[in-house]
Chimera marker file (.cmm) of the C-alpha trace (Angstrom):
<marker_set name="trace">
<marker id="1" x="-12.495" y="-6.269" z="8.994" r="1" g="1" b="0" radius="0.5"/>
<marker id="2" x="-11.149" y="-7.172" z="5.538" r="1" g="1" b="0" radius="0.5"/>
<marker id="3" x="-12.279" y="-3.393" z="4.122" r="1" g="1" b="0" radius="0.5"/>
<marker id="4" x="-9.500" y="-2.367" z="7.057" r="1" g="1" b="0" radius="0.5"/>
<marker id="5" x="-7.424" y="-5.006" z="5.897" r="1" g="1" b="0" radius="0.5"/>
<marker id="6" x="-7.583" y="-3.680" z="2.544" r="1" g="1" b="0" radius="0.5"/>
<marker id="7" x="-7.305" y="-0.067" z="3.423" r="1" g="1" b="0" radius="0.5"/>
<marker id="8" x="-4.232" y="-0.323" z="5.574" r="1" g="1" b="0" radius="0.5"/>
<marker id="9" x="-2.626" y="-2.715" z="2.505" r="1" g="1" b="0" radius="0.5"/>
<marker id="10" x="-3.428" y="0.024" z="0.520" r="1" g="1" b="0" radius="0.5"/>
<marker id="11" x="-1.940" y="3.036" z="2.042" r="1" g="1" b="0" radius="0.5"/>
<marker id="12" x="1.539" y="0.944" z="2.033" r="1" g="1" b="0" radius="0.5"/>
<marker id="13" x="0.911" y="0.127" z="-1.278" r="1" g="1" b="0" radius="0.5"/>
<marker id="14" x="0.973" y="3.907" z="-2.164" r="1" g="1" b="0" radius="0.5"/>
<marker id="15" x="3.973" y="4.635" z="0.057" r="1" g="1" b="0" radius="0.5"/>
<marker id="16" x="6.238" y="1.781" z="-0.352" r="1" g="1" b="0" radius="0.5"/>
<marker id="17" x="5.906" y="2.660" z="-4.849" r="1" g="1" b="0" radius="0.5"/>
<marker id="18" x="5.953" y="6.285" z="-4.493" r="1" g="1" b="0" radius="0.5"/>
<marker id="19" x="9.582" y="5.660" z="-1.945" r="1" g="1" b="0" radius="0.5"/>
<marker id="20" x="10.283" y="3.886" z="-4.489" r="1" g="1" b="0" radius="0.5"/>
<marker id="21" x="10.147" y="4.806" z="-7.555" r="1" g="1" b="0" radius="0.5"/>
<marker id="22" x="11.461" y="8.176" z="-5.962" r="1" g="1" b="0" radius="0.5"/>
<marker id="23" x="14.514" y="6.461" z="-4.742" r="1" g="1" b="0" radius="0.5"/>
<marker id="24" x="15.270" y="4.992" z="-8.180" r="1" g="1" b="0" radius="0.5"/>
<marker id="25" x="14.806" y="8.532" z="-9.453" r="1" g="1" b="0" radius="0.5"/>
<marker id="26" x="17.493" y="9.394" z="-7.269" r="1" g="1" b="0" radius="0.5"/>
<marker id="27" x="19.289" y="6.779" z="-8.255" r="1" g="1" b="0" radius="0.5"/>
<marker id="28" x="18.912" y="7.633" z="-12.299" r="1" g="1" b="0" radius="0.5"/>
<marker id="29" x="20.086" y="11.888" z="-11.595" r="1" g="1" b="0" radius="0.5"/>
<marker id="30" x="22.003" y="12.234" z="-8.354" r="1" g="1" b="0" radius="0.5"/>
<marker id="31" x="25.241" y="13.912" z="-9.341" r="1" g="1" b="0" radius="0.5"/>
<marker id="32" x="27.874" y="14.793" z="-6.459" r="1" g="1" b="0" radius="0.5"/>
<marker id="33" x="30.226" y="17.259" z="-7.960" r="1" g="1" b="0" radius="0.5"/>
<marker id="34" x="32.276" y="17.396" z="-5.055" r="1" g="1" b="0" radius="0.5"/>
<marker id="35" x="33.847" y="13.349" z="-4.469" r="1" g="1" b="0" radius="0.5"/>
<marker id="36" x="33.208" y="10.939" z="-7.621" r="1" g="1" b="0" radius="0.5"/>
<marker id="37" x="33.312" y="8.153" z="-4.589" r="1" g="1" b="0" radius="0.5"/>
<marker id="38" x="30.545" y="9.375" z="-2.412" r="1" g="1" b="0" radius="0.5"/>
<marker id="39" x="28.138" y="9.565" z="-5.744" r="1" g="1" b="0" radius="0.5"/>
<marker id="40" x="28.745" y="5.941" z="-6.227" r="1" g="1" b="0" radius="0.5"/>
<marker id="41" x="28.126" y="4.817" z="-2.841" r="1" g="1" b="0" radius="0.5"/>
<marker id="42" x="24.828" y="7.431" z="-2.353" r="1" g="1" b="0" radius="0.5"/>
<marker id="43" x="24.014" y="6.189" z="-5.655" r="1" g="1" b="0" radius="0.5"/>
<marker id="44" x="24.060" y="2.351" z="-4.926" r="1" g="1" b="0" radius="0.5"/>
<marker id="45" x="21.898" y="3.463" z="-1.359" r="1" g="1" b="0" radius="0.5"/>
<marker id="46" x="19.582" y="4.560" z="-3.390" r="1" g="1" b="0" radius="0.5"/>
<marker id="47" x="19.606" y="1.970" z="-6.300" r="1" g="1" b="0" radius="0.5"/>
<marker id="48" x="19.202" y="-0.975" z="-2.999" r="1" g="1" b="0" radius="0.5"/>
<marker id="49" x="16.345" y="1.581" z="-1.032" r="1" g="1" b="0" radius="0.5"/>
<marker id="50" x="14.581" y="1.290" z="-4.536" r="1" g="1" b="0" radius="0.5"/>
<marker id="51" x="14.118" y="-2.057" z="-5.500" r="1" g="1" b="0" radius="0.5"/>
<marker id="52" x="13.889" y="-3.281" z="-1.970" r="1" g="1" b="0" radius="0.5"/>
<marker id="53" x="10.898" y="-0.340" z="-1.756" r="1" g="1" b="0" radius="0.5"/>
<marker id="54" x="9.367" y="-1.923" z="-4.803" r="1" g="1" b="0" radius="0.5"/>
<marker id="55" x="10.146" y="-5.475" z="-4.076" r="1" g="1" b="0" radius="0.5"/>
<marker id="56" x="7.946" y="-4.583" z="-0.906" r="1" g="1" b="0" radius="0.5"/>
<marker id="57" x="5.243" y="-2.821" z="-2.426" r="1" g="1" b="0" radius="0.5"/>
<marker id="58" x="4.959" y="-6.005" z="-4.843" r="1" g="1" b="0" radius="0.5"/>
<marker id="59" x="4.074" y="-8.507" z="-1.865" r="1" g="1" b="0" radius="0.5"/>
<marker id="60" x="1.621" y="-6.260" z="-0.469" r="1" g="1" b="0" radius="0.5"/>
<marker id="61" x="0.120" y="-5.815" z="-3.795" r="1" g="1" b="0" radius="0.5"/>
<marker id="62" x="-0.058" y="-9.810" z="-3.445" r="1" g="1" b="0" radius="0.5"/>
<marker id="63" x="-1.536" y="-9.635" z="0.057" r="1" g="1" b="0" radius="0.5"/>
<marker id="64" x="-3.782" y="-7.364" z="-1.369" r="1" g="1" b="0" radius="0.5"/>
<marker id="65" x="-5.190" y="-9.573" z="-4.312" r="1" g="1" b="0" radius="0.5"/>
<marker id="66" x="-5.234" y="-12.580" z="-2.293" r="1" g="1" b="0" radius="0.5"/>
<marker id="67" x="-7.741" y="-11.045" z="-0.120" r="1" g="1" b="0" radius="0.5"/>
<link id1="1" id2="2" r="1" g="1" b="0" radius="0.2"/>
<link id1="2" id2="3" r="1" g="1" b="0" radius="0.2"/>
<link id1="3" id2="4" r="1" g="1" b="0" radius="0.2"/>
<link id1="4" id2="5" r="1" g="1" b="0" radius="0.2"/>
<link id1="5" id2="6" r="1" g="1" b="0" radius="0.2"/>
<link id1="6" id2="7" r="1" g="1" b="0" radius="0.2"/>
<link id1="7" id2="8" r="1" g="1" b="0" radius="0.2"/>
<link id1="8" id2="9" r="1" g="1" b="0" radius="0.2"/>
<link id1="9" id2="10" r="1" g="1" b="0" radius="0.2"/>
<link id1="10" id2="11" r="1" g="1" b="0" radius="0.2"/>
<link id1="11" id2="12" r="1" g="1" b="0" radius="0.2"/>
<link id1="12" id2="13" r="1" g="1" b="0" radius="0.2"/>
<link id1="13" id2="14" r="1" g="1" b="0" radius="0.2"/>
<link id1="14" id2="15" r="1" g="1" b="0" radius="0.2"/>
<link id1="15" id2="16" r="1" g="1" b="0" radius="0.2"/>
<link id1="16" id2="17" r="1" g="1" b="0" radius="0.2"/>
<link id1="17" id2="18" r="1" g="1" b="0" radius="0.2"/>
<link id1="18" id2="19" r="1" g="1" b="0" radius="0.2"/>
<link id1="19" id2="20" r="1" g="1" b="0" radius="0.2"/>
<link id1="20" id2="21" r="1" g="1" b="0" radius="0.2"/>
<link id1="21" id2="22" r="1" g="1" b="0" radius="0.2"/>
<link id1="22" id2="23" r="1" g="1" b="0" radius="0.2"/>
<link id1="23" id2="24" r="1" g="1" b="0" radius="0.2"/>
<link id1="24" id2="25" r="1" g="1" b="0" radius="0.2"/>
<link id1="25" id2="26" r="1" g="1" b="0" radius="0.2"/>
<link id1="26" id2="27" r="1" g="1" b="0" radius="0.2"/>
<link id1="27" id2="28" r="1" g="1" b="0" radius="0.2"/>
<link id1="28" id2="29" r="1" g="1" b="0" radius="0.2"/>
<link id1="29" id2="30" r="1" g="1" b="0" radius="0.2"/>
<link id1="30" id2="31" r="1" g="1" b="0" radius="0.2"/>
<link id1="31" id2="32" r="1" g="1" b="0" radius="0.2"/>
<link id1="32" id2="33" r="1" g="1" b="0" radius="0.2"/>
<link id1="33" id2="34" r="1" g="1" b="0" radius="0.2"/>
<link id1="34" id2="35" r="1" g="1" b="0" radius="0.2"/>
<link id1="35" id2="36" r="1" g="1" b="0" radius="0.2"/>
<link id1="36" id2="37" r="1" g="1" b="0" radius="0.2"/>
<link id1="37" id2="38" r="1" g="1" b="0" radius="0.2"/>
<link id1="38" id2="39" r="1" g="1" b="0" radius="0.2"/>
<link id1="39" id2="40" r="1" g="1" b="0" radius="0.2"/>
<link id1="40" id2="41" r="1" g="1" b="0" radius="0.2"/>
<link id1="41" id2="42" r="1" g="1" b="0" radius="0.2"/>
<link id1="42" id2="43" r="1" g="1" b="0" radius="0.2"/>
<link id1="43" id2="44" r="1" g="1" b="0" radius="0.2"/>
<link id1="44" id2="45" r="1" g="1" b="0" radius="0.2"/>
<link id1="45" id2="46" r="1" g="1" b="0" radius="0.2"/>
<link id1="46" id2="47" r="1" g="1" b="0" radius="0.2"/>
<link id1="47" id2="48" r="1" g="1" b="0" radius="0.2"/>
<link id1="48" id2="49" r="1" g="1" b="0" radius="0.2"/>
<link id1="49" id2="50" r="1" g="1" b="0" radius="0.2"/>
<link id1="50" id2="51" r="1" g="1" b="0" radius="0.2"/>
<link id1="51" id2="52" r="1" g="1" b="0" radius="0.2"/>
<link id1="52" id2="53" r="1" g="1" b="0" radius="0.2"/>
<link id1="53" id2="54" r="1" g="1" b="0" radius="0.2"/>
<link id1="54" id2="55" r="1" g="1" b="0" radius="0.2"/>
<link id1="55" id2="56" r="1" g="1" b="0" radius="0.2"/>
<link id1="56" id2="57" r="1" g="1" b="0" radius="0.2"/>
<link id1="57" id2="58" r="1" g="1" b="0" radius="0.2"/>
<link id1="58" id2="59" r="1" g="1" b="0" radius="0.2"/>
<link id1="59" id2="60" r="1" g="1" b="0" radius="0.2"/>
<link id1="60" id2="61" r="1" g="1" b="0" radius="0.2"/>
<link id1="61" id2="62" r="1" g="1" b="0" radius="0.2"/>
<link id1="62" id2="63" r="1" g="1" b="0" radius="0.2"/>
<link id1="63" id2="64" r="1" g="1" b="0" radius="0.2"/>
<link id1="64" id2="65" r="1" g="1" b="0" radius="0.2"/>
<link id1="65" id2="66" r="1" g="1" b="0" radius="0.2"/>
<link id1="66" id2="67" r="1" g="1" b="0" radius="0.2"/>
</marker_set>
């Protein structure tokens, strides 16, 4: 039961950093030439979508280790 455990931890371990650090990527070169406005806000989504993605990969990698 704890290999399952540790399996399923793992596969949102994988997600929840690659979402992440994807989303920060975003963050870094999004570029809206259209409205200066709508960058900042998609840009801020993204910044928040980021961390909280790797804020939540960070307590499963806790989980994990505490198994």
């Amino acid at each position: 039961m704890v290999d399952i455990i540790g399996a399923i931890l793992f596969a949102i371990i994988t997600a929840t950093g690659t979402l992440g650090v994807t989303a920060v990527g975003f963050f870094i070169f999004h570029r809206n030439a259209t409205d200066r406005d709508a960058q900042q806000q998609e840009r801020i989504e993204y910044a928040f979508f980021g961390v909280a993605s790797l804020v939540f990969m960070g307590l499963a990698l806790y989980l994990f280790y505490s198994l």
